[in-house]
N, C-alpha and C positions, 0 to 999 in steps of 0.2 A: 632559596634558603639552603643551606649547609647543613647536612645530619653527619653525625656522631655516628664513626660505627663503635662496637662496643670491643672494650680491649680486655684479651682473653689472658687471664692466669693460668698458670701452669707451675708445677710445683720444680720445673727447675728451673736453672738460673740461666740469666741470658748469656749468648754468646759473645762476647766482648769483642768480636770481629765486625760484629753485626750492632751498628751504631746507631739509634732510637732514640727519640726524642721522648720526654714522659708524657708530649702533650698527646691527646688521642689525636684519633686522623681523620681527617674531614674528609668528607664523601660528596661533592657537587652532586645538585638535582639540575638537571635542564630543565625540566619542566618547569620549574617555580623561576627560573630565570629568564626565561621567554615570555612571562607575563607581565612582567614587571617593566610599567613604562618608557618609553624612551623618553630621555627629557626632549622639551624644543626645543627647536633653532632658530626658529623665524620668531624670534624677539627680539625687540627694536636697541640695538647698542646706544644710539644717538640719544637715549631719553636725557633728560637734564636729572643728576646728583640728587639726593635730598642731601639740604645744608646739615641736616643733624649729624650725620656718619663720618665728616670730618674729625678727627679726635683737636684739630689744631681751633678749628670753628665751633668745635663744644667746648672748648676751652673761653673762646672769645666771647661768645653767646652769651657762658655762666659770669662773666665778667661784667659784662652791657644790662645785664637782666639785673645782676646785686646793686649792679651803681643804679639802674631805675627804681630797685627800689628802697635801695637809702634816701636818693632823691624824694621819692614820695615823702622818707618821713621826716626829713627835714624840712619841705613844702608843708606839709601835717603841721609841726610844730608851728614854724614862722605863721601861719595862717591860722591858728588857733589866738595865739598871741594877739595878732594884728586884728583879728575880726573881735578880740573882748574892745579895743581901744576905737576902732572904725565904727561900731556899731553902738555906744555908748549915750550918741544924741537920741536915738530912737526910742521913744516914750514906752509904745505898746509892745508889751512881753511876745507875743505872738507874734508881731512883725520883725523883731530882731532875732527872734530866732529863726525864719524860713529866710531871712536876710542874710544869716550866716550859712544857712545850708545852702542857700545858691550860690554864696562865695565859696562853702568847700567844694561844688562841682564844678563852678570853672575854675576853682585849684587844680584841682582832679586832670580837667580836660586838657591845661597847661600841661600838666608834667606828661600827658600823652601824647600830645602833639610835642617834646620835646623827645620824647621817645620813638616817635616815627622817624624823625632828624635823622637819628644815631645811626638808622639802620642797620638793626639788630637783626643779622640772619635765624627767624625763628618759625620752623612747622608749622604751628597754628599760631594763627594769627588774632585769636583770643587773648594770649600771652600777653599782649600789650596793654590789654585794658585787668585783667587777671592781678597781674604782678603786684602783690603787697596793696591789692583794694582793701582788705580789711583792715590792716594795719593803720594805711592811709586813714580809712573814715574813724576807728578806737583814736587814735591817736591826736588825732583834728577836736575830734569832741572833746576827749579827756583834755587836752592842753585848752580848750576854749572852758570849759567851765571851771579845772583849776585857777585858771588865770581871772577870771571875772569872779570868782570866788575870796584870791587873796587882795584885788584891786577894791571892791570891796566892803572886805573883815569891818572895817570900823565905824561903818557907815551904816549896816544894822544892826539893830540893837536887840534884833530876835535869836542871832547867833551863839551860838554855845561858848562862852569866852575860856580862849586858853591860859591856865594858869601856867 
């Protein structure tokens, strides 16, 4: 570490021969530099990249990652839809609805397994099942019961009627 010596005033003016910089002047300690680590050397050059430090591969990453998870909510959607019209024969309340939830996880598993395809260079590898899950399951619900809601309006008569 570098000490400061300390710069002495004097009440007349400098010699203008004699050329000075206004910074103060650094003083090397050897001491405090002899202890201070040497870095390694015998670290392995050959390790493999992480994919993330590419600026051109975080680029593509962020790409692959937004299209999986628009994909989810457009998989959301269409399967909210389809599951009020696919599930419609089934009498018992309770059975259409764990009916629809096993349809939204292999919705779910669909659009993971199409995201393994892509081969999305990504760090952790949680990322893939992570990506837009909430959205995915809000999205699947909300479109399944608006849609079995306006399908239907007119069929009971317990409904609050819009004027």
């Amino acid at each position: 570490m570098a000490k400061f010596k300390k710069k002495k005033f004097s009440a007349e003016k400098p010699d203008p021969k004699e050329k000075k910089d206004d910074l103060p002047e650094i003083e090397s300690d050897e001491s405090i530099e002899k202890t201070q680590p040497e870095p390694a050397t015998d670290t392995p050059t050959d390790s493999k990249p992480d994919p993330t430090e590419d600026p051109i591969d975080k680029s593509a990453t962020k790409k692959l990652t937004d299209r999986l998870f628009w994909l989810r909510i457009a998989t959301a959607i269409a399967g909210g839809v389809i599951a009020t019209f696919a599930f419609e024969d089934i009498v018992d309340m309770e059975e259409k609805r764990w009916t629809s939830i096993g349809f939204m996880i292999m919705l779910f598993i669909a659009t993971a397994i199409v995201a393994k395809s892509w081969k999305i260079k990504i760090a952790n590898r949680k990322k893939y099942v992570t990506t837009g899950i909430g959205s995915f399951v809000f999205m699947y619900l909300f479109i399944w019961i608006f849609t079995y809601t306006v399908v239907n309006a007119g069929t009971n008569q317990s409904m609050i009627p819009v004027i």
